[in-house]
N, C-alpha and C positions, 0 to 999 in steps of 0.2 A: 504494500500500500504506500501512497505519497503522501508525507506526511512532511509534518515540516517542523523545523528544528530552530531552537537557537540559545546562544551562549550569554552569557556575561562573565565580563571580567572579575577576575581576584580581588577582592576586598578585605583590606587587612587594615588592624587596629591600632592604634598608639604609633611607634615608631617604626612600624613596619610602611615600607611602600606599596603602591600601587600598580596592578599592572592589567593591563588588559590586552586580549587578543583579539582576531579579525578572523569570523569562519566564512567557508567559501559554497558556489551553490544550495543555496534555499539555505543555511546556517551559519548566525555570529557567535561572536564569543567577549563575554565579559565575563567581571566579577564583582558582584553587589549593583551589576543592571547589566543592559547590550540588550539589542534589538534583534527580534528571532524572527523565524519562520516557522517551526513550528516544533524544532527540538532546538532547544539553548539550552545553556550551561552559565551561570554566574561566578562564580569562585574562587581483623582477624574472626572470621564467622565462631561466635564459640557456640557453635551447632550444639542445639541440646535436640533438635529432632532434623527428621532429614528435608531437604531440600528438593522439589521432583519441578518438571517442566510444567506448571502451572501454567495458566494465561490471568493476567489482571482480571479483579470480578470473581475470580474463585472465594468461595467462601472459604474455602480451608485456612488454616489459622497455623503458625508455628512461633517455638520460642526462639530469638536469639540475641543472646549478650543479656539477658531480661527483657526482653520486648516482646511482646504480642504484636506479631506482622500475619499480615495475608501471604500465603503461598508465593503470590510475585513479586513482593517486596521482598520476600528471602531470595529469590529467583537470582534475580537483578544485583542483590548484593553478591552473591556467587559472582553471575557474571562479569562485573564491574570488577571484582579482586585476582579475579582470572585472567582480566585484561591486565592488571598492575603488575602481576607476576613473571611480566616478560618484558624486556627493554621495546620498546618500537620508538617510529617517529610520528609525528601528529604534522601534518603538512614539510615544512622543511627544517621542524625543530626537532632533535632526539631527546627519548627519555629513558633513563635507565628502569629496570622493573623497583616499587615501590613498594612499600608495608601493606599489607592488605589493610584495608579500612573497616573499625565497627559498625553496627548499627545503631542509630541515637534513639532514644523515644523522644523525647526533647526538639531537635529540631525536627521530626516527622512533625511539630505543627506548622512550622514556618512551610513547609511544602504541603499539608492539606490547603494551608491557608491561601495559598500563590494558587494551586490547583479548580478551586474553585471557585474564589474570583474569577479568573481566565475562562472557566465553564459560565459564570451568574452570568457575568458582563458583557461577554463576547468579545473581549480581545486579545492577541496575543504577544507577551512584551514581560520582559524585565520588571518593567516600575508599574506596582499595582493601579487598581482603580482608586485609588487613595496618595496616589503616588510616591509611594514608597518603593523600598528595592528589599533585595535579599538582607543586607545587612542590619535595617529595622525588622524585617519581619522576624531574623532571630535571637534579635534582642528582645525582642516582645517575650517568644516562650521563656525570657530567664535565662537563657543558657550566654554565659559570657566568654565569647572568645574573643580568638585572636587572629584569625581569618578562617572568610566564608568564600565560596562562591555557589552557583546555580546554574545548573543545564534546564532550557522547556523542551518541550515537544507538543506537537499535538496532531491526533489524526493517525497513530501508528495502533496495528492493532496488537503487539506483543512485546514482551521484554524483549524475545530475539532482535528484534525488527529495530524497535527505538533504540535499542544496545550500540547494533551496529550501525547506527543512520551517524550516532554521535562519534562511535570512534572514529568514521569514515571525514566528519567532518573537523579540520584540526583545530577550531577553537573547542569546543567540546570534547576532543582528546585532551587536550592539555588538561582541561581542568581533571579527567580521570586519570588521571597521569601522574599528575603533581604531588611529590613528596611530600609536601605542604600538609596536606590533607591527609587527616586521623581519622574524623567519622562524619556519616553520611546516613542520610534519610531518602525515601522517595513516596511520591501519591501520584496516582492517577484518578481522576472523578472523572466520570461517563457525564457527558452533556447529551442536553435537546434542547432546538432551540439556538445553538450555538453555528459558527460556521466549521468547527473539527466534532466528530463524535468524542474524542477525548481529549484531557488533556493530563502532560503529565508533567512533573516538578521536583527533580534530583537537586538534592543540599548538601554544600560540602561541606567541614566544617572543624578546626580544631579549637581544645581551648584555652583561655587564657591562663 
C-alpha cells in the first residue's frame, strides 16, 4: 500500500544541540517536528511473553519491560531492534549497529496522543492541532528527558510495511538508527472520516 511517511528532527535538551534531517520521496525527517507524508520520524525486549507476526488492531495483548502493549506494538519493537543490530546506511550517512531500545509506557502517551489528533483532525504533520511538537507532547506525560524525536506515517496497512517504508527513507533511518536513542513507544488509531485509514506515531526517546 502507498502510504506516506514523515520525519522530524532530533530534539535535544539543555546543552545538547540540535539536528535535523531531510527525507527523500513522499518522506522528511526531523526531531521535535519536520513535515511528513505520511511516515515521519521526529527524534533491549525483556520479552516476558512471545512476540508473533500480528497486524495492528489485534486485540492480543503482551508484557514487555512492564508494559501492557498490543501484539504490534511488541511486533514493531522486535523489528525496529533488528534493524539496530546491524551497521547500514540511511541515505548517504553510515550507522554502526546500536543498543537495542526498550519499550516506554510513559511516552506510548505522547504517540497515542500525536496519533489521534492526526486521525480527529485530518492532518498530517509534526506540530499538533495545538501546535505543539514531539518535545511538549512528552513533556506533558512526565517523563523528562534528554532527547526525543518522532517518525508519522499514515495509510500503511502493517508493521512490515511502515517498518520498511521508514528504513527505506533516510531521515526516518537515522532517527532508528541513532545511538542517541534508549526507549521508544509506538500507536497506530484507525480513522474514518480522515484522508489515511490510519495513522501511526513512533517516539524516541532517552532520559535525562
Amino acid at each position: 500500500m502507498n502510504g506516506y511517511l514523515a520525519a522530524s528532527a532530533l530534539l535535544m535538551s539543555a546543552v545538547f544541540l540540535t539536528a535535523c534531517g531531510g527525507g527523500g520521496g513522499g518522506s522528511s525527517s526531523s526531531s521535535d517536528s519536520g513535515r511528513s507524508s505520511a511516515v515521519a520520524n521526529d527524534s533491549e525486549i525483556s520479552q516476558e511473553t512471545q512476540t508473533g507476526g500480528a497486524e495492528a488492531g489485534d486485540a492480543e495483548t503482551v508484557v514487555i519491560a512492564g508494559c501492557e502493549v498490543d501484539q504490534y506494538q511488541a511486533d514493531m519493537l522486535k523489528k525496529v531492534n533488528a534493524a539496530r543490530a546491524s551497521a547500514r546506511s540511511c541515505g548517504s550517512e553510515q550507522f554502526a549497529a546500536a543498543e537495542p531500545l526498550t519499550y516506554n509506557c510513559p511516552i506510548e502517551g505522547a504517540a497515542t496522543h500525536h496519533s489521534n489528533d492526526m486521525a480527529d483532525h485530518n492532518f498530517f504533520s509534526h506540530t499538533g492541532s495545538d501546535g505543539l511538537r514531539v518535545g511538549a507532547r512528552v513533556t506533558a506525560t512526565e517523563y523528562e528527558w534528554s532527547v526525543v524525536g518522532e517518525n508519522i506515517a499514515a495509510g500503511y496497512d502493517d508493521v512490515d510495511t511502515v517498518v520498511q517504508a521508514w528504513l527505506d527513507s533516510p531521515g526516518h533511518c537515522r532517527n532508528i538508527m541513532d545511538s542517541r536513542f534508549s526507549q521508544f513507544a509506538v500507536d497506530r488509531v484507525d480513522a474514518t472520516g480522515a484522508d489515511y485509514e490510519n495513522y501511526w506515531t513512533q517516539v524516541f526517546a532517552t532520559p535525562r
